[in-house]
C-alpha positions as CSV (number, residue, x, y, z in Angstrom):
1,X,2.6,20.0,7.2
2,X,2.3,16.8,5.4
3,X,-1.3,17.2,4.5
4,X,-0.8,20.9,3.2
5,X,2.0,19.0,0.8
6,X,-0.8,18.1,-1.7
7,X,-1.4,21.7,-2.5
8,X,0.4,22.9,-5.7
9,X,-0.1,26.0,-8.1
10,X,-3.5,26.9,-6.6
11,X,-5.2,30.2,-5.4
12,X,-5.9,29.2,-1.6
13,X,-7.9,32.0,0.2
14,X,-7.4,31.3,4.1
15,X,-9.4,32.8,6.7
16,X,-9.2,32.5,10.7
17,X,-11.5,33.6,13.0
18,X,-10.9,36.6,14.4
19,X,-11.7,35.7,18.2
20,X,-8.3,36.5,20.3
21,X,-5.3,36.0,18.2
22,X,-5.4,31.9,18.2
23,X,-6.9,31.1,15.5
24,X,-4.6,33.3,13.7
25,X,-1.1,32.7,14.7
26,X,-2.0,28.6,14.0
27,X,-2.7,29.6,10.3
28,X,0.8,31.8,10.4
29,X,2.6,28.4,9.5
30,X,0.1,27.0,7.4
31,X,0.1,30.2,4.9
32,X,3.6,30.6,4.9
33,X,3.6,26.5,3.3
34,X,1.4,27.0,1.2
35,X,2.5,30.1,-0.2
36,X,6.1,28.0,-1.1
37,X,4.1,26.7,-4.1
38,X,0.9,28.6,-4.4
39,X,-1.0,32.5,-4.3
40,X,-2.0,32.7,-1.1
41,X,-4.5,35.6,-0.4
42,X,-5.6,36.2,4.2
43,X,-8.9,36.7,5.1
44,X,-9.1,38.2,8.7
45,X,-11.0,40.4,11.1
46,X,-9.1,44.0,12.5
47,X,-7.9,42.5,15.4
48,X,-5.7,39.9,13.8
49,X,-4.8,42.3,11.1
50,X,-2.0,44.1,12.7
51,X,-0.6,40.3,14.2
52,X,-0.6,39.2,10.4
53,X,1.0,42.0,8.8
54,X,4.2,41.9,10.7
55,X,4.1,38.1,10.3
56,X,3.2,37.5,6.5
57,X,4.4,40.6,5.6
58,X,4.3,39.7,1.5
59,X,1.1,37.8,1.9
60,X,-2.2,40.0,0.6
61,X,-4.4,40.5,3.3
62,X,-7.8,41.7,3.4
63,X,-9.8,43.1,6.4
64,X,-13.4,41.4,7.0
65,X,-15.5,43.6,10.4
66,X,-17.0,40.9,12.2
67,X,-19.9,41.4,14.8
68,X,-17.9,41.0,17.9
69,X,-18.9,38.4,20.6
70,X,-19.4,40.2,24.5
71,X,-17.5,38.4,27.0
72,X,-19.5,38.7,30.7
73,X,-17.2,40.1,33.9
74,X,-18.9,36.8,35.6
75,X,-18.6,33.2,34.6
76,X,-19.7,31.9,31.0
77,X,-23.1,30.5,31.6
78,X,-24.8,28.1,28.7
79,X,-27.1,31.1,28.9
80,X,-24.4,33.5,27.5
81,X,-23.5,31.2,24.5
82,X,-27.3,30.4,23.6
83,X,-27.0,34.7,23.6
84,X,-23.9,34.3,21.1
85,X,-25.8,32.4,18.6
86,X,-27.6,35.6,16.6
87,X,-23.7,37.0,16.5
88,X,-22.4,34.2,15.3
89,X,-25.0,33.2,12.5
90,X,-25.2,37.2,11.5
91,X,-21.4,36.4,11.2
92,X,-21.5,33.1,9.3
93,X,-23.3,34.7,6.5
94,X,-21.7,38.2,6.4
95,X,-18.1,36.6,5.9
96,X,-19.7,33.8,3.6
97,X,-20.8,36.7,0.5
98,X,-18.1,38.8,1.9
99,X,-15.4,36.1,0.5
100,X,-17.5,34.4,-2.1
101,X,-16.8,38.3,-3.7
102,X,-13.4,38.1,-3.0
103,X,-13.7,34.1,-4.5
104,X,-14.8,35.3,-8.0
105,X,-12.9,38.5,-8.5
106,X,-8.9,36.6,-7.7
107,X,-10.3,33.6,-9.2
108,X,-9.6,31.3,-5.9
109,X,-10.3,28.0,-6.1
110,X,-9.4,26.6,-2.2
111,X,-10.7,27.4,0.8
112,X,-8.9,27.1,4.4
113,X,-11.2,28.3,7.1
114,X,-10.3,28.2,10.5
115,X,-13.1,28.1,12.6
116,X,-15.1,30.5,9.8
117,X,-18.9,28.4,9.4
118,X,-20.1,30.6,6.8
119,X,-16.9,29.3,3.9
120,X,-18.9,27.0,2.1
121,X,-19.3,27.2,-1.6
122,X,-19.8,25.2,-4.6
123,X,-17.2,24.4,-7.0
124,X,-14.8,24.9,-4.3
125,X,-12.5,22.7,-2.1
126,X,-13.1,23.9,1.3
127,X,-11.6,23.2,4.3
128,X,-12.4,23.7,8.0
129,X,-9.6,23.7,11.0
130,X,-10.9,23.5,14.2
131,X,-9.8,21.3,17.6
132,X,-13.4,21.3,17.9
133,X,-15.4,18.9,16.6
134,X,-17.0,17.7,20.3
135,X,-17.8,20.8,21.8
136,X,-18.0,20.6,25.5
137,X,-21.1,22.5,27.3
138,X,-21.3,23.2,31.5
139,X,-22.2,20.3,33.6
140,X,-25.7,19.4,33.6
141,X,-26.2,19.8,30.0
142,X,-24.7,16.7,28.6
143,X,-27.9,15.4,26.7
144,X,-28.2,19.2,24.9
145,X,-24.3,19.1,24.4
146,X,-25.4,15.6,22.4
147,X,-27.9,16.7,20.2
148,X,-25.7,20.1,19.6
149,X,-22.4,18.0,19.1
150,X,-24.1,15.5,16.3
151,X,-26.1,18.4,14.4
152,X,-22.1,20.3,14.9
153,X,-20.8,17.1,13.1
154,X,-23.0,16.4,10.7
155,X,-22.2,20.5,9.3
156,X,-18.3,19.8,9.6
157,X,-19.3,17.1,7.1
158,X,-20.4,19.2,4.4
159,X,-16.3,20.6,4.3
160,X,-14.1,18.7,2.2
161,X,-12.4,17.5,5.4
162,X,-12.2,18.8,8.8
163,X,-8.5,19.4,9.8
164,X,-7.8,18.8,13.7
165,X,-4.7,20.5,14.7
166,X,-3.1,17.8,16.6
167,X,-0.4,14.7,16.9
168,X,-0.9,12.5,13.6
169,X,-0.9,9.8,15.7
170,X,-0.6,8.4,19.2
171,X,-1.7,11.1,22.1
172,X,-4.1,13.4,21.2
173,X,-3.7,16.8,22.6
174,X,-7.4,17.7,21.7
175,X,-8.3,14.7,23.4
176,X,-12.3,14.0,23.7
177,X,-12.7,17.1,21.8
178,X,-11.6,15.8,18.3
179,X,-8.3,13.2,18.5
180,X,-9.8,10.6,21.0
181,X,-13.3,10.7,19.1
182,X,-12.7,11.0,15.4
183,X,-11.5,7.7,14.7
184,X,-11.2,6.8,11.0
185,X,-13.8,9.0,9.7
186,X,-12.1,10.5,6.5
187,X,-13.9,13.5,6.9
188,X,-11.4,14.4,10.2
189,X,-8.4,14.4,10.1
190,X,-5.1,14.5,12.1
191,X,-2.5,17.1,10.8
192,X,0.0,17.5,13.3
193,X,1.1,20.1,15.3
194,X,0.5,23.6,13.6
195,X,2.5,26.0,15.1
196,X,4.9,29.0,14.5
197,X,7.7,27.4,16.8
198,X,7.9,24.1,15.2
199,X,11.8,23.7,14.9
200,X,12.5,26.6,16.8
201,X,16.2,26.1,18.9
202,X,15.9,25.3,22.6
203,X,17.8,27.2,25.0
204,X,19.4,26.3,28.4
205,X,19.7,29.4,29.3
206,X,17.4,30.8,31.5
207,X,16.5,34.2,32.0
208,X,13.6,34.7,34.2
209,X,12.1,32.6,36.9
210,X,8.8,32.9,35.5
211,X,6.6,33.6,32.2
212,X,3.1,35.1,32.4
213,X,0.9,35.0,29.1
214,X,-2.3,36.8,29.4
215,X,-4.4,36.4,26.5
216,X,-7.9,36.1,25.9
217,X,-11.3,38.5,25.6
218,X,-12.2,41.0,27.9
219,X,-13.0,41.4,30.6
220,X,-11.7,38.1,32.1
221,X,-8.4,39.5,30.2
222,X,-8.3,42.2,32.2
223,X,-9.7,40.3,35.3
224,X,-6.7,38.1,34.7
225,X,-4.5,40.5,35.0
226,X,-5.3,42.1,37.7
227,X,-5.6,38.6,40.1
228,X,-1.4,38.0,38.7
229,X,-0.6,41.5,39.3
230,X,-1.8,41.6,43.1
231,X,-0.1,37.7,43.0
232,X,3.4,39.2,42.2
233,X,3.4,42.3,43.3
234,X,5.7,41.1,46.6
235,X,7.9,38.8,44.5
236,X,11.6,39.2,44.4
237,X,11.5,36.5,41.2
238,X,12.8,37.3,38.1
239,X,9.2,37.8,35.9
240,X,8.1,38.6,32.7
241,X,4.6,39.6,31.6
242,X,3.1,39.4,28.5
243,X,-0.1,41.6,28.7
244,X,-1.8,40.0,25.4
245,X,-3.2,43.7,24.4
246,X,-2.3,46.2,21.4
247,X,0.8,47.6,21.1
248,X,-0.6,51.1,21.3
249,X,-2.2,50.1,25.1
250,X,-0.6,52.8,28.0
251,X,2.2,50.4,29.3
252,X,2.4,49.7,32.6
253,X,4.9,50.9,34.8
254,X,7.8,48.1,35.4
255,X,8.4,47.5,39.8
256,X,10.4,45.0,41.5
257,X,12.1,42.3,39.1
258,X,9.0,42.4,36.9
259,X,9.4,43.6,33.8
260,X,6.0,44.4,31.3
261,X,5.6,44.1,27.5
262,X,2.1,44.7,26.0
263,X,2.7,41.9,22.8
264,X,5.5,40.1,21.3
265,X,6.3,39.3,17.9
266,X,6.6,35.2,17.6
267,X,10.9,35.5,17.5
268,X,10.2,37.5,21.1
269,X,7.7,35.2,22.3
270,X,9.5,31.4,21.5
271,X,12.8,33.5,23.1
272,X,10.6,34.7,26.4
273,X,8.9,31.2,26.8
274,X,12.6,29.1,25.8
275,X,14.2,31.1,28.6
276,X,12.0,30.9,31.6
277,X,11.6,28.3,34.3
278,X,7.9,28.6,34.3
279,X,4.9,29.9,32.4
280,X,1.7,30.5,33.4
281,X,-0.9,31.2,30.7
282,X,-4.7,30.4,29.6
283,X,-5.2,26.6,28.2
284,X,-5.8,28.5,25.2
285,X,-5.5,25.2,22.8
286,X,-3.2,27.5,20.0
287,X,-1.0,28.5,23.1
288,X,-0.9,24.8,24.0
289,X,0.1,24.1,20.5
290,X,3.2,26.6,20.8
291,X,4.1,25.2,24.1
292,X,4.4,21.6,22.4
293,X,6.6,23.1,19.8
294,X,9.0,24.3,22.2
295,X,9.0,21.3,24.4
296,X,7.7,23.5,27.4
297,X,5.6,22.7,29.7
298,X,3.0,25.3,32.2
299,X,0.4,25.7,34.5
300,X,-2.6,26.3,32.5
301,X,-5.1,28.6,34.2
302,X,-8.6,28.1,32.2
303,X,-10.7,31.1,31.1
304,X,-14.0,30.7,34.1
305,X,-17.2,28.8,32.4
306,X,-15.1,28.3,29.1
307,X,-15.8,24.6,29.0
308,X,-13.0,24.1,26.4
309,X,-10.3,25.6,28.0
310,X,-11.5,24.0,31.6
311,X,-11.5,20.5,29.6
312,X,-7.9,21.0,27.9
313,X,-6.3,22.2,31.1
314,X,-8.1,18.7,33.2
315,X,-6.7,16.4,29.8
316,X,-3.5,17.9,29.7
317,X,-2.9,17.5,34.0
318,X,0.5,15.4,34.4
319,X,0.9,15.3,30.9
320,X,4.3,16.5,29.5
321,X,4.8,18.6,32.6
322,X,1.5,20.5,32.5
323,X,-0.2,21.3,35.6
324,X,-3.4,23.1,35.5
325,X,-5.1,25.4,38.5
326,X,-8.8,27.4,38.6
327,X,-8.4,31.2,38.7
């Protein structure tokens, strides 16, 4: 949180993007630093909202409605995120009037967006978190994903500085995506690990022979699902799942030694994850970020045809423990 330090007696609107619950729990630490010394105010779409309120629970939030992104049942094609592009532009400048409202009415004068294009504004220190910064595409396109990743680049660059969750120094868990490829650029920038479970207690004692997280959109959520559930359904191990969904989702029924919970809040989660032998989850780079917090290691199963996640879960092979394996 070193780089957060400099902030002081401001009025810091932060904003995640409101695409699973990523983006959001990496800004849970950040806001509750920053609120130590400063008015914080949260940006966020409805499906983080309920996440946020139980963990910033004296931090004013404020609901933005995004256009939501359609996940296929198949593989992500380059096709399907060429068909994203509308959503996401119609999106970039919805949320930037949206806050530049909010921006003149509480009198903010610093911007933290994580992942959010649209927060750019004049008179204003803005900020832009994002692992990102070398976006992969499927094989085949590498001289379109060169052209897209230096006109991507060359936008970061109008932020103040582009913060890259990730070690200071040393390994980078981002790898080719940001840390390998930034070098001394002082528009990018290193800012550690940013993560709920930073300094959370270990524990020895362990409870279950294996974790599942399920997280992501749907319907490779639900797809997800259903592939572990037909995987365990013979076990005699000692598991717990983590479906990833609201908490007002019909439950499933509990069999065997398996034993269901639709969410967790973050003390439930580092306690699940501390005391199991194994966990299997999406390479989800925020989940990866939680895992490094708590010194714990997976296999990381990437999302099909989500180049980042099929990236992070190759980089992070053999590293620290992680093992990685296709759906």
């Amino acid at each position: 949180m070193q780089f957060f330090g400099r902030f002081c007696g401001r009025n810091i609107l932060v904003s995640p993007l409101d695409w699973g619950l990523g983006h959001a729990a990496r800004m849970v630490p950040v806001v509750r630093f920053l609120s130590q010394k400063n008015r914080v105010i949260v940006v966020c779409g409805p499906n983080a909202r309920e996440f946020l309120d139980a963990e910033l629970p004296n931090i004013e939030i404020i609901t933005i409605n995004d256009s939501a992104i359609r996940y296929p049942a198949h593989r992500i094609t380059i096709f399907t995120m060429l068909s994203w592009l509308p959503v996401l532009t119609v999106n970039a400048i919805r949320e930037h009037f949206f806050i530049k409202r909010i921006i003149q009415k509480q009198g903010i004068d610093t911007v933290i967006s994580d992942n959010r294009y649209g927060l750019i504004f004049r008179r204003i220190e803005c900020y832009f978190v994002t692992h990102q910064v070398f976006p992969k595409l499927p094989v085949g396109f590498g001289a379109v994903e060169k052209i897209l990743g230096a006109l991507h680049r060359i936008y970061l660059q109008r932020f103040k500085t582009c913060l890259i969750p990730d070690f200071e120094t040393g390994f980078s868990l981002s790898g080719d995506l940001a840390g390998n490829r930034v070098g001394d650029n002082p528009k990018f920038q290193r800012v550690g690990i940013l993560s709920r479970f930073c300094n959370y207690p270990q524990n020895n004692n362990k409870v279950y022979d294996l974790l599942i997280l399920i997280s992501g959109q749907e319907s490779q959520r639900t797809i997800f699902e259903r592939y572990l559930l037909n995987y365990i359904k013979d076990s005699n191990k000692r598991i717990f799942l983590v479906r990833g969904v609201p908490e007002n989702t019909p439950p499933l029924s509990p069999f065997n030694n398996v034993v269901f919970k639709n969410m967790l809040t973050s003390d439930a989660l580092a306690a699940a994850i501390t005391s199991s032998k194994l966990v299997i989850c999406r390479s989800g780079y925020s989940t990866i970020l939680d895992l490094v917090a708590l010194n714990t290691s997976a296999i990381l199963i990437p999302t099909p045809g989500q180049t980042e996640q099929e990236y992070l879960a190759r980089h992070l092979e053999g590293w620290g423990g992680f093992k990685s394996s296709l759906q």
